[in-house]
LOTORTOR-268323 format. One record per residue (C-alpha): residue number from 1; y, x, z. Coordinates in Angstrom, 2 decimals. Layout:
<atoms>
 resi      yy      xx      zz
  NUM       Y       X       Z
...
</atoms>
This chain:
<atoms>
 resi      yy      xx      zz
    1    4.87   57.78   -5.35
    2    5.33   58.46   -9.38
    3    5.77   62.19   -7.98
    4    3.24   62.50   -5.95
    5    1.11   61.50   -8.66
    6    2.41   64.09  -10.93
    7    1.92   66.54   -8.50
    8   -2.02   66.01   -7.60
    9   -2.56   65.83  -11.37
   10   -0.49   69.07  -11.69
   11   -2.81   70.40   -9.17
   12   -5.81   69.81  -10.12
   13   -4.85   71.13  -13.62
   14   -3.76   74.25  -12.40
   15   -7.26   74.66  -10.15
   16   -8.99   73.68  -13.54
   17   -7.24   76.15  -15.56
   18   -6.20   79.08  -13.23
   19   -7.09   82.56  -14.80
   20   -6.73   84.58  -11.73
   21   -7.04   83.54   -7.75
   22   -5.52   85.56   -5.04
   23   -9.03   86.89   -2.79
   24   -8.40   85.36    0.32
   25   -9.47   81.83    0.98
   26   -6.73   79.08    0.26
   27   -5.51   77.59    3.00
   28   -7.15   73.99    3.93
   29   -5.28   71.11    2.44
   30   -5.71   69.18    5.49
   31   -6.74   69.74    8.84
   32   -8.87   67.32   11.25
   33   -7.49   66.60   14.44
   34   -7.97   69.42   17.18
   35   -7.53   69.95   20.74
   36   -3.83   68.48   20.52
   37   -1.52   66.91   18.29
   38    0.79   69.84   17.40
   39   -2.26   71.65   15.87
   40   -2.61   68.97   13.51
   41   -2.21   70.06    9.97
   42   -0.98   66.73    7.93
   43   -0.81   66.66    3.96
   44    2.39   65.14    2.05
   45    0.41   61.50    1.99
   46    0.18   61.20    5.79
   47    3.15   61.61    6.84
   48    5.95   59.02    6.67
   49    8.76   61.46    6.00
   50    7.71   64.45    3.48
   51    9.06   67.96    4.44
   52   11.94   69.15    2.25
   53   14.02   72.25    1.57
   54   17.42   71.94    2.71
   55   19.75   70.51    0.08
   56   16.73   69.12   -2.05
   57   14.98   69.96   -5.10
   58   17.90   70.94   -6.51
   59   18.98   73.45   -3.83
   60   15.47   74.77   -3.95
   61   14.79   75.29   -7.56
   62   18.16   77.25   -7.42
   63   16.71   79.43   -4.42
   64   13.46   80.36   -6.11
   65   15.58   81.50   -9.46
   66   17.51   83.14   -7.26
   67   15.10   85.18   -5.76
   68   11.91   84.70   -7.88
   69   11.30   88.29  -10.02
   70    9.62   87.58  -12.60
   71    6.75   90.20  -13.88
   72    7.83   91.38  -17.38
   73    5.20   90.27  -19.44
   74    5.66   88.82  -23.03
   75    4.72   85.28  -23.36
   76    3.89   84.62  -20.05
   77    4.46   80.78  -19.45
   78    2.62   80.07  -16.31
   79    2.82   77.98  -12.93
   80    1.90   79.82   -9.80
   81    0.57   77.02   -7.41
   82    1.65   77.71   -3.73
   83    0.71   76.35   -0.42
   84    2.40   76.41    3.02
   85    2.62   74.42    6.39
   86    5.97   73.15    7.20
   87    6.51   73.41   10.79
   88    8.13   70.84   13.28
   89   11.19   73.22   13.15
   90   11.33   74.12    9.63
   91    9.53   77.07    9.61
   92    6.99   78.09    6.70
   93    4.20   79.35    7.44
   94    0.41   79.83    6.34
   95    1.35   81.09    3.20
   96   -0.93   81.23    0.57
   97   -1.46   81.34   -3.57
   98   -3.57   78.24   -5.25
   99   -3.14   78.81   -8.61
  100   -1.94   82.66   -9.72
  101   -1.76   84.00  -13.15
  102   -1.61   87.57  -12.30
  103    0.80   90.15  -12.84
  104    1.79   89.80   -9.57
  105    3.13   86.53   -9.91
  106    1.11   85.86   -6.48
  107    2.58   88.39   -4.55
  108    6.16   87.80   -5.80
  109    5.82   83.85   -5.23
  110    4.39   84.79   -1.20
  111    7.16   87.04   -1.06
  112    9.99   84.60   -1.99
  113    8.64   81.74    0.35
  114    8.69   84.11    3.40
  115   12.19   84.62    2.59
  116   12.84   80.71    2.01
  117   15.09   79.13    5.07
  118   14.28   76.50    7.74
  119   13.03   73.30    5.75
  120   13.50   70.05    7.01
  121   10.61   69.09    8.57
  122    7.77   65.85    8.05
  123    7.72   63.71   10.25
  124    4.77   60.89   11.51
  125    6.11   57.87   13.14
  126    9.39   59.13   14.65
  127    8.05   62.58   15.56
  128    8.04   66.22   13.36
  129    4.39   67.31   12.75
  130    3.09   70.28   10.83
  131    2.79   69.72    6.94
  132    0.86   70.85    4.46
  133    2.95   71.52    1.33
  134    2.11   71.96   -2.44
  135    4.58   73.60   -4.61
  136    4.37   74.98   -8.30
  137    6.62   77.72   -9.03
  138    6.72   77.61  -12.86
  139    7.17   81.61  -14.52
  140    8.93   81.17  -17.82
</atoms>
C-alpha cells in the first residue's frame, strides 16, 4: 500500500514537472467496462493480484539496465514515466511514454518494454484481467 502511494505521488510529480511529452495521446489509466469482460482495462488498485515481471523488482530493474541505452547527455538525471497493459497471458502491450525528458529517452524506454518477457499477469477474484501498469524508468 506504502508503494502504491509512492508511486501515484511519483506520478503526479513527474506529470507536474515533465519537460517534454511524447505527441501521441497517453494511454487511458483506466478503462470503463465494455462489451465484455476481457476488454476491460483495470489499474494496479482494482485488481486483487498486481501484475509483475517475472522474478520481481529485482529481476526487472536488472532487465531494464540490461537493455536500457542511455542517451549521452551530461547531467541528465531524469525518470521516464511509462505505461502499458499487462495482458491475461503476460503480454505487454499499449505501450506508451507519460513522462519523457527527451533525448530519446522515450523512444529507448518503448523500445526496451517491447523487448521485456511475459509478465505475470493481475488477476481479479481468481481470474487474469488486463492491467494497466505504471512504471518509472529512472536515467542516471
Amino acid at each position: 500500500m506504502k508503494k502504491n502511494i509512492v508511486m501515484a505521488l511519483l506520478f503526479a510529480v513527474q506529470l507536474g514537472l515533465a519537460q517534454k511529452t511524447t505527441g501521441a495521446s497517453p494511454p487511458a489509466i483506466k478503462t470503463t467496462q465494455t462489451n465484455t469482460a476481457q476488454e476491460t482495462i483495470y489499474s494496479t488498485d482494482d485488481v486483487t493480484i498486481k501484475p509483475q515481471f517475472n522474478g520481481g523488482s529485482e529481476a526487472l530493474n536488472t532487465f531494464i539496465k540490461r537493455n536500457f541505452k542511455k542517451p549521452k547527455v551530461k547531467g541528465l538525471k531524469e525518470n521516464v514515466l511509462v505505461s502499458f497493459v499487462v495482458e491475461p497471458n503476460g503480454k505487454l502491450t499499449e505501450i506508451g511514454v507519460l513522462a519523457d525528458v527527451g533525448h530519446g529517452t522515450g523512444d529507448e524506454a518503448i523500445r526496451v518494454m517491447e523487448r521485456s518477457p511475459n509478465w505475470i499477469p493481475g488477476s481479479l477474484n481468481g481470474n487474469t484481467v488486463r492491467t494497466q501498469y505504471l512504471l518509472t524508468i529512472p536515467i542516471q
